[in-house]
C-alpha positions as a printed Julia matrix, in Angstrom:
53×3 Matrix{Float64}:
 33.18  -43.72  -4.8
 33.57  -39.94  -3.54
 33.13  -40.97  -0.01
 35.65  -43.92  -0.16
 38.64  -41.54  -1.12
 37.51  -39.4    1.57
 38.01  -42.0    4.3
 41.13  -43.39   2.54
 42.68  -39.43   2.81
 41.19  -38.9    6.46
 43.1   -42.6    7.23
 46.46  -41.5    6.01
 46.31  -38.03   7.08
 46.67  -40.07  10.9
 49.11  -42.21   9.97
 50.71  -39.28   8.39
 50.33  -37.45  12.03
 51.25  -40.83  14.45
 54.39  -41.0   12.35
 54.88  -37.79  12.49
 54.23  -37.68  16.54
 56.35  -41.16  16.59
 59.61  -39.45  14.69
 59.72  -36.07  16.61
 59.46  -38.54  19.89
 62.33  -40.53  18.63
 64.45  -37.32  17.28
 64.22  -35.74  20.79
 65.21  -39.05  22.09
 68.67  -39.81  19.76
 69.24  -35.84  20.31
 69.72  -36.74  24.63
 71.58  -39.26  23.63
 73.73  -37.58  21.72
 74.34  -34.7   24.54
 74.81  -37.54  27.28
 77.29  -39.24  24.99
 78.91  -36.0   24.56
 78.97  -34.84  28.0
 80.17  -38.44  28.96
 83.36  -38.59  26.09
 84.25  -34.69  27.42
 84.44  -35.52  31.03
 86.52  -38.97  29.93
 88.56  -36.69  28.12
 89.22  -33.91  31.07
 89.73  -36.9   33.76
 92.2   -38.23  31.08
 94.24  -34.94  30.96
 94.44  -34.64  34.45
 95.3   -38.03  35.17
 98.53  -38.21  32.42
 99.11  -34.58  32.67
């Protein structure tokens, strides 16, 4: 019985880690998104102003 809940805690404890692993991975991917999006809407904006200015 002991060694059952043992397993069962050792088994989630990895999932626990691979989603872990799995949302830093995806965090770090939205966040260079975010900055190339960023980058991408300023230098619109600048070619913008000095296109109409």
């Amino acid at each position: 019985m002991a060694q059952t809940s043992i397993i069962k805690l050792k088994t989630s404890d990895l999932l626990d880690r691979k989603i872990l692993c799995y949302l830093r991975e995806r965090s770090e991917f939205v966040s260079s998104l975010l900055v190339i999006h960023a980058w991408s809407i300023i230098v619109l904006a600048m070619m913008s102003f000095f296109l109409f200015s």
